[in-house]
C-alpha positions in Angstrom: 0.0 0.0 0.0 1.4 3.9 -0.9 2.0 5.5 2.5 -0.3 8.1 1.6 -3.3 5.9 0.8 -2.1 4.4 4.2 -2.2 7.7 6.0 -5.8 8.9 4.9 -6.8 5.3 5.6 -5.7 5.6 9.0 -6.2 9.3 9.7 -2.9 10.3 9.9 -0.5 12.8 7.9 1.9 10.9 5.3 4.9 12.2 7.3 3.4 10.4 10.7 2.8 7.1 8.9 6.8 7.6 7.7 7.7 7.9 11.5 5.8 5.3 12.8 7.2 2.4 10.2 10.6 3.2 10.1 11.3 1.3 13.7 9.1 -1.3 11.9 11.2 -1.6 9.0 14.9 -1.4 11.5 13.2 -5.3 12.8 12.4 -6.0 9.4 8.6 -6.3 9.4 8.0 -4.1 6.9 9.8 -3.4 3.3 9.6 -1.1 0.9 8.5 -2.3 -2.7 9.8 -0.6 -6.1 6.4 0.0 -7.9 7.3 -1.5 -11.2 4.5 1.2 -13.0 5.7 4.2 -11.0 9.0 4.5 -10.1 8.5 7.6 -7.6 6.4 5.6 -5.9 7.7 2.9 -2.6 4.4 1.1 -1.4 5.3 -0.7 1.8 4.7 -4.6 2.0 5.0 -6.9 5.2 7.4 -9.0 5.2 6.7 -12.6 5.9 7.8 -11.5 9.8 5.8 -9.3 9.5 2.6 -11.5 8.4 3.5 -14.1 10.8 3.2 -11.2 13.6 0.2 -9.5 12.0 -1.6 -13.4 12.1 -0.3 -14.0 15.9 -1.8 -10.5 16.9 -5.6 -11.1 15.2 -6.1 -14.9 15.8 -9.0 -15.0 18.0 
């Protein structure tokens, strides 16, 4: 997802969002993703750490 379509999803500005995934990109939970159809543009993936934390966090 582009960081700004992140940040009006959340409510946030696209600077906060930047802030608050770069610790989660330092432990390697998030990555950032050339977009092969825009090359100014980064959209930010989970990595599969960061899926395996994402499904430990919502199982029910």
């Amino acid at each position: 997802m582009r960081r700004s379509d992140l940040a009006h999803e959340l409510g946030m500005t696209p600077s906060g969002v930047t802030r608050a995934l770069v610790p989660l990109e330092r432990v390697g939970l998030v990555s950032r993703e050339p977009d092969p159809r825009d090359a100014r543009v980064e959209p930010t993936v989970f990595t599969p750490a960061g899926e395996r934390r994402l499904a430990e966090a919502t199982r029910r």
